[in-house]
C-alpha positions in Angstrom: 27.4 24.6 -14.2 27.2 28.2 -13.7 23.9 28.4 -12.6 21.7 25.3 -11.1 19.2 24.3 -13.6 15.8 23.5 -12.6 13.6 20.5 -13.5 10.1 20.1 -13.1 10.6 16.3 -12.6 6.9 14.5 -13.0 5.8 11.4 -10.5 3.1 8.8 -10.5 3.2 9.0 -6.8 5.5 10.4 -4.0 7.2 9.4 -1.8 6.6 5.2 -2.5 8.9 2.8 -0.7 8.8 0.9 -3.3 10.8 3.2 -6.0 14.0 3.5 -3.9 15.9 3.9 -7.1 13.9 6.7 -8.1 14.2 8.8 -4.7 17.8 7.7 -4.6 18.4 9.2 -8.4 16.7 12.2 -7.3 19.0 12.8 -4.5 21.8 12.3 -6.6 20.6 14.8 -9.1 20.3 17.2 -6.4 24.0 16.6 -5.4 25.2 17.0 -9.2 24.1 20.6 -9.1 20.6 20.5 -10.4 17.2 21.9 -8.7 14.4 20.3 -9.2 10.8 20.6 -8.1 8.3 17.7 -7.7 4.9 17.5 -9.0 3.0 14.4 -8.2 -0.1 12.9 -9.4 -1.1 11.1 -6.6 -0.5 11.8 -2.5 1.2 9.2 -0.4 -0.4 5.8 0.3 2.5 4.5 2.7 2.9 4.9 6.4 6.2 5.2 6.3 9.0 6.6 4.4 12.5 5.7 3.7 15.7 8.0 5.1 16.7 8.7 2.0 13.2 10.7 0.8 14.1 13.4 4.2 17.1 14.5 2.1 15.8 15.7 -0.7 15.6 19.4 -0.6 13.1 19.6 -3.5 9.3 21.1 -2.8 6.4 18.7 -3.5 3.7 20.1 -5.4 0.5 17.4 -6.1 -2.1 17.5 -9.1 -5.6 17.0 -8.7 -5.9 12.8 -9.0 -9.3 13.0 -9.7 -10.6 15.8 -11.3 -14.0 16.2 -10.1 -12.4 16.4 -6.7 -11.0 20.0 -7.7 -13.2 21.4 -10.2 -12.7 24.9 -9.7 -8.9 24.1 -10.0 -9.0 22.3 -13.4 -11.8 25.2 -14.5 -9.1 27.7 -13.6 -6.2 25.6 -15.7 -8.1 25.2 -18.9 -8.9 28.9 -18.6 -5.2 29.9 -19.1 -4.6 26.6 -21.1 -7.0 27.7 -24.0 -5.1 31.2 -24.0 -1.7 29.9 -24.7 -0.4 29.0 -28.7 -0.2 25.5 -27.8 -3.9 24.7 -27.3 -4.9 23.6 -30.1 -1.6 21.3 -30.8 -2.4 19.8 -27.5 -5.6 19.3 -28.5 -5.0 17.7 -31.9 -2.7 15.0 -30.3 -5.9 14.8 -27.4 -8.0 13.9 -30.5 -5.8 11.5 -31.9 -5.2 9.6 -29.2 -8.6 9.6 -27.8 -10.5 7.0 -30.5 -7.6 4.6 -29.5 -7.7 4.8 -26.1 -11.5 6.2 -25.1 -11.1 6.3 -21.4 -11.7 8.4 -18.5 -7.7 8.0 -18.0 -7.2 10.3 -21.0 -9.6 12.7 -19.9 -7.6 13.1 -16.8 -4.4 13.2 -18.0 -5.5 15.8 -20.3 -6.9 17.8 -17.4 -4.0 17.3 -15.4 -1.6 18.8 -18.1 -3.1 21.4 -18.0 -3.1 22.1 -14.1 0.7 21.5 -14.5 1.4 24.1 -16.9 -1.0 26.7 -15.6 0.7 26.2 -12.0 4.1 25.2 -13.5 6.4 25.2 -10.3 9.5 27.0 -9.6 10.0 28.6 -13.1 11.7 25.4 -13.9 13.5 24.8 -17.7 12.6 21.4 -18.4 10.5 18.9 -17.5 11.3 14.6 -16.9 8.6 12.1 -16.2 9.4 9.1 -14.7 7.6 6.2 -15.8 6.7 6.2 -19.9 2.6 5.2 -19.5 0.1 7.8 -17.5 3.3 10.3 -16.3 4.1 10.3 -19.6 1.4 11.3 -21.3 0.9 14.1 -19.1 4.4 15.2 -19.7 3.3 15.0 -23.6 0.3 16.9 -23.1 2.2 19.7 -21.2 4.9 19.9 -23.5 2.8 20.4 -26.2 0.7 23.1 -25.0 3.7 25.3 -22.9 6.2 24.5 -25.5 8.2 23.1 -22.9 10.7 20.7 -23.4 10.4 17.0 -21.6 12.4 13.8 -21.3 11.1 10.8 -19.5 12.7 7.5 -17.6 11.2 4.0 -18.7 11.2 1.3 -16.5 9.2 -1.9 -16.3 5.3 -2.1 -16.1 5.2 1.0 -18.2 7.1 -0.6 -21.3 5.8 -3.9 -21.5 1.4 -2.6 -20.8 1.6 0.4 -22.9 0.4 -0.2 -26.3 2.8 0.6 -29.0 1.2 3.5 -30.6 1.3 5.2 -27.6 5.0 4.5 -26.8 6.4 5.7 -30.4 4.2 8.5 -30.4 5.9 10.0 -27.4 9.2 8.8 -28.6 8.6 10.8 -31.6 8.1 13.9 -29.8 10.2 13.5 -26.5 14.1 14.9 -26.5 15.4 12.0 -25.1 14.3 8.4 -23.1 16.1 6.4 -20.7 16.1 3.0 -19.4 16.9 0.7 -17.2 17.6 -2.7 -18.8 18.7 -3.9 -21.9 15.7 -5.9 -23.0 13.9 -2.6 -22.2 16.1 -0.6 -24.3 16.1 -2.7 -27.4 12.2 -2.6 -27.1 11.7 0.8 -27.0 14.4 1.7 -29.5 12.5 -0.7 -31.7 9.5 1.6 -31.2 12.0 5.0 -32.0 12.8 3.9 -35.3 11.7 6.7 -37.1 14.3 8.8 -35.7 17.3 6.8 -36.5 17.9 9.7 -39.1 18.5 11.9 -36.7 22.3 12.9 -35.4 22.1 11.6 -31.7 20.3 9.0 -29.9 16.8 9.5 -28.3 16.9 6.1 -26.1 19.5 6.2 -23.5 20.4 2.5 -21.6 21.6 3.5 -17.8 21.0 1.0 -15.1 19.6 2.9 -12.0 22.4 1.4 -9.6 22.8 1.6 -5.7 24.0 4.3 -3.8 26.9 2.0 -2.5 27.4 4.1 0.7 23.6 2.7 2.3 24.8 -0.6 1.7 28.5 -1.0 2.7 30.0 -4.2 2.7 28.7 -7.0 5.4 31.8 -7.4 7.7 30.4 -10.8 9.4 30.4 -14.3 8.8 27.6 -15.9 6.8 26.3 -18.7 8.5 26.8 -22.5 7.7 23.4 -23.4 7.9 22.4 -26.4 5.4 18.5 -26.6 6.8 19.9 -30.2 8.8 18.9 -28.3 12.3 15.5 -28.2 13.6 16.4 -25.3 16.2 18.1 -23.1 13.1 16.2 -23.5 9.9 18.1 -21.8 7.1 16.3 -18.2 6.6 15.3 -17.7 3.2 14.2 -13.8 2.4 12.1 -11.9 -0.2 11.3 -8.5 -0.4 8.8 -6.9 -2.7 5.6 -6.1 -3.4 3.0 -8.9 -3.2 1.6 -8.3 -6.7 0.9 -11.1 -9.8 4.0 -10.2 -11.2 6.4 -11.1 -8.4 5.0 -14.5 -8.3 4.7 -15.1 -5.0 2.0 -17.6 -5.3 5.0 -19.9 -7.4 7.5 -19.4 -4.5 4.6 -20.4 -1.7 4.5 -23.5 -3.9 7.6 -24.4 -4.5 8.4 -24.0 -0.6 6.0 -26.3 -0.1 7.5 -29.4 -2.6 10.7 -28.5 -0.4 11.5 -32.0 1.2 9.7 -32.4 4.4 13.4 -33.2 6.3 14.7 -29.6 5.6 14.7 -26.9 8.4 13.8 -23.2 6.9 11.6 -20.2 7.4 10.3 -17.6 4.9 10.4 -13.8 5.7 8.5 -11.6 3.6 8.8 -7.9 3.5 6.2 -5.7 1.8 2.7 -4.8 1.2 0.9 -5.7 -1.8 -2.9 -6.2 -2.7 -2.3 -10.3 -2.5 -1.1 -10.8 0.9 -4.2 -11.8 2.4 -4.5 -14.4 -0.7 -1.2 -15.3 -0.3 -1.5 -16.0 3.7 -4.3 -17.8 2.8 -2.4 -19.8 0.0 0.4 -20.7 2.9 -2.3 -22.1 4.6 -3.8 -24.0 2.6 0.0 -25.6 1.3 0.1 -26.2 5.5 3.7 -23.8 5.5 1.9 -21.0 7.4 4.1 -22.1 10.7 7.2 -21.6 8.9 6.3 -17.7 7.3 6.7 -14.8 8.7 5.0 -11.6 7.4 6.4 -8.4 7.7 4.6 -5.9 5.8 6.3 -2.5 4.5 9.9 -1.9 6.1 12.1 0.6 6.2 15.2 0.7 4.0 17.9 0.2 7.2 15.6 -2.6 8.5 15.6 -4.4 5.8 19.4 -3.7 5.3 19.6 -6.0 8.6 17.5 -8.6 7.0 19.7 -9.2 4.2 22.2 -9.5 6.6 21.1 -12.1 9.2 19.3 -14.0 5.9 20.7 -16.9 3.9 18.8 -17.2 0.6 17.2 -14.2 -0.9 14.2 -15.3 -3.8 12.2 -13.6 -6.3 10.0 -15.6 -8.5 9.3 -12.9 -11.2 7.1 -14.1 -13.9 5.3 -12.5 -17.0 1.2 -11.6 -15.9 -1.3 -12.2 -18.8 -1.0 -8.3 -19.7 2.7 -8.3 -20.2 3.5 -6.8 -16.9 7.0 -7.6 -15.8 9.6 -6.3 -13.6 13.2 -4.8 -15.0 15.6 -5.3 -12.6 14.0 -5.6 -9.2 16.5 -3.2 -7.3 16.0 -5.4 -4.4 18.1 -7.8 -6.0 20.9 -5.6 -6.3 20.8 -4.2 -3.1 20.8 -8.4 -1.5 23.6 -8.8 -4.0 25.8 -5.9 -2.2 25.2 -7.9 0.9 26.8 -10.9 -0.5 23.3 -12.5 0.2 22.6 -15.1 -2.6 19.6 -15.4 -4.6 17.5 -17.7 -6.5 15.4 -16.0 -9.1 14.2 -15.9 -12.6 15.1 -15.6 -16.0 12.6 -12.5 -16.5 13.5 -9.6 -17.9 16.7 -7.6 -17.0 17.2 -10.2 -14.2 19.8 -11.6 -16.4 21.4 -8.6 -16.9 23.0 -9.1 -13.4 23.1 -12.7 -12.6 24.2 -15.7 -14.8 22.9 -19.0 -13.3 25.7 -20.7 -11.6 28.0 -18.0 -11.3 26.4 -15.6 -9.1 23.1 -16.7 -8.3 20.9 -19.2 -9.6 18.5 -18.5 -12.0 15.0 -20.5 -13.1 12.3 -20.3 -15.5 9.2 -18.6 -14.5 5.6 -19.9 -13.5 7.4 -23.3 -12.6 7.6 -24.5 -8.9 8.9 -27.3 -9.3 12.1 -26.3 -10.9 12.7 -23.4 -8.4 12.0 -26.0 -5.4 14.9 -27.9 -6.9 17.1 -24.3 -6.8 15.9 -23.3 -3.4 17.4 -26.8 -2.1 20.3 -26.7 -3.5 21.0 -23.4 -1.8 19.5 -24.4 1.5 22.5 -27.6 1.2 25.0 -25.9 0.6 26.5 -23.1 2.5 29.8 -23.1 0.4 27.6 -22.0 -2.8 25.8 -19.8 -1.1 28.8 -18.2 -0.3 30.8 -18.8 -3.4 27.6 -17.2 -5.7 27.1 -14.0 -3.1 30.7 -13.0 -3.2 30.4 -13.2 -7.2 27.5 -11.1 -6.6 28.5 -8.4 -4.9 31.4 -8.2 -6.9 29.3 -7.8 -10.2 27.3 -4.8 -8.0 30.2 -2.9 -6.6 32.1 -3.4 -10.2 29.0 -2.3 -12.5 26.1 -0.9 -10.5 27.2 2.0 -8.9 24.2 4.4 -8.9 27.0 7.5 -9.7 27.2 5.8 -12.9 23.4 6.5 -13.7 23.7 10.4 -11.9 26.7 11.0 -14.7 24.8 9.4 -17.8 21.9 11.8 -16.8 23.7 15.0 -15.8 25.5 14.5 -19.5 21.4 14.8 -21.0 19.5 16.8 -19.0 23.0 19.6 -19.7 23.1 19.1 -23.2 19.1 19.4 -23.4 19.3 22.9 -20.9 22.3 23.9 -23.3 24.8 24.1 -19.7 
């Protein structure tokens, strides 16, 4: 590359501890060569911040989240806004998408489009939204009126509770989509139809990956615990946030229909807006004794968790409005660790495990079935064992985050004509 490229790359929020992937991708597009500036659309809600968001060189601009909170900033936006050529195409997509979703959302992310263009950062080349919903349609919006233009990463949440006109109108307009699973990819592909006649591809499959390095291969011994000793219960682990899609309130259950003469304790690490209905759940299912309650963790702490664990779980499930998880990175990074984990069949999950090879895999929304998983890896230490070596094998052979960095310097190059 003879010259760094700048991207204006587009956040829902930053820095989150929960989107690892996307700070580690970001660092890793710094490293390839690229520039990028940030522009947020909300500030931080987290205390605390992983090691990995201090190394990213790139500034941090924020729009206005709300925007009566910065009125005279959003007055001075659609004062250049209505001066450039793109107005009124802006406008006309405004219009069209307004009788279908008539929100105060749209408002905003109309007035926030036009913040980011009037104050557009850096004199950056392109711009890339991560996440296809609200980013998105502020990356739209922006394109359309600057002429600028955009890409945008898919993940999870923002595929499966977005309604379809809105996806395949912004497929229709962006340069290119990527995502992160294969079930995702086959859905919005679905939705890009319409451009099939066109010479190249507009939705990209790249799994996000782990930067390997962060999570080395655990040197020790995994234990031999089989849950037969009062004084060292087998330690089962989750991390995640405590939200209806992680089904948390399954997993409580099925640890409680665990037979009364096994020894284990529950860690959970993350915040979540159900964690005081979920303490109150492990209460009430008399297992509050045998919990322990983290809250938000660093990424190296919880690096030591996977390691001095046993069982890692994740009882993803489908919510009433569609909203799922991909591929929960935390599962990959417990996989590098050897850790093995029982899960579900939701989503991209199977795109890493295959029940019985390595890890073991249930249907959602049923506790009694993922009871009957969880003891048979609280038995047996030799599967355990057996299942996290596959594991981590299947990580360090196919989800190598470098993979994802190449895949994305290859579009963001051919899009910036490098």
């Amino acid at each position: 590359m003879q010259n760094p490229a700048k991207i204006t790359v587009l956040l829902k929020g930053y820095p989150r501890l929960s989107e690892t992937f996307i700070a580690q991708e970001l660092l890793g597009l710094e490293k390839a060569g690229f520039e990028l500036e940030l522009v947020a659309m909300r500030r931080p809600t987290d205390k605390k911040r992983h090691p990995v968001h201090d190394e990213i060189k790139a500034p941090v601009h924020y729009l206005p989240e709300y925007l009566h909170e910065e009125p005279l900033r959003v007055l001075k936006a659609l004062g250049k806004a209505c001066r450039l050529p793109g107005f009124g195409k802006m406008l006309r997509q405004f219009f069209k998408d307004l009788p279908r979703d008539f929100s105060r959302n749209r408002f905003r992310r109309l007035g926030q489009a036009m913040v980011l263009v009037a104050e557009w950062p850096g004199k950056a080349e392109w711009l890339h939204a991560h996440f296809i919903h609200t980013p998105a349609s502020v990356a739209f919006y922006a394109s359309l009126l600057s002429g600028m233009g955009w890409s945008v990463s898919a993940h999870a949440k923002d595929i499966w509770t977005s309604k379809d006109w809105d996806l395949a109108d912004k497929l229709a307009h962006v340069d290119w989509a990527v995502t992160c699973t294969r079930v995702g990819y086959e859905q919005l592909s679905a939705l890009a139809k319409d451009r099939r006649a066109e010479d190249r591809k507009v939705v990209h499959l790249s799994y996000h990956g782990l930067d390997l390095q962060r999570f080395p291969h655990f040197e020790g011994a995994r234990s031999r615990r089989d849950g037969s000793d009062v004084h060292d219960p087998v330690r089962i682990l989750s991390v995640g946030r405590a939200v209806k899609k992680k089904g948390y309130d399954v997993l409580l259950h099925a640890l409680a229909k665990l037979p009364s003469e096994l020894n284990w304790a529950f860690t959970h690490i993350g915040g979540g807006d159900e964690l005081a209905k979920l303490k109150a759940l492990a209460d009430q299912l008399h297992i509050a004794d045998r919990i322990t309650w983290k809250g938000a963790m660093d990424q190296r702490d919880v690096l030591t968790h996977y390691r001095e664990s046993d069982v890692f779980t994740l009882a993803c499930r489908i919510t009433a409005d569609g909203d799922r998880d991909g591929l929960p990175n935390v599962l990959v990074e417990a996989a590098s660790q050897g850790l093995m984990a029982v899960s579900t069949t939701v989503s991209g999950i199977s795109e890493l495990f295959v029940n019985g090879e390595n890890g073991l895999l249930v249907a959602p929304d049923d506790p009694v079935v993922l009871a009957d998983a969880l003891q048979n890896a609280i038995r047996n230490p030799d599967l355990r064992h057996q299942l996290g070596a596959a594991a981590e094998q299947k990580v360090r052979q196919d989800f190598d985050y470098q993979n994802s960095i190449r895949d994305l310097t290859v579009l963001f190059n051919r899009s910036l004509g490098q």
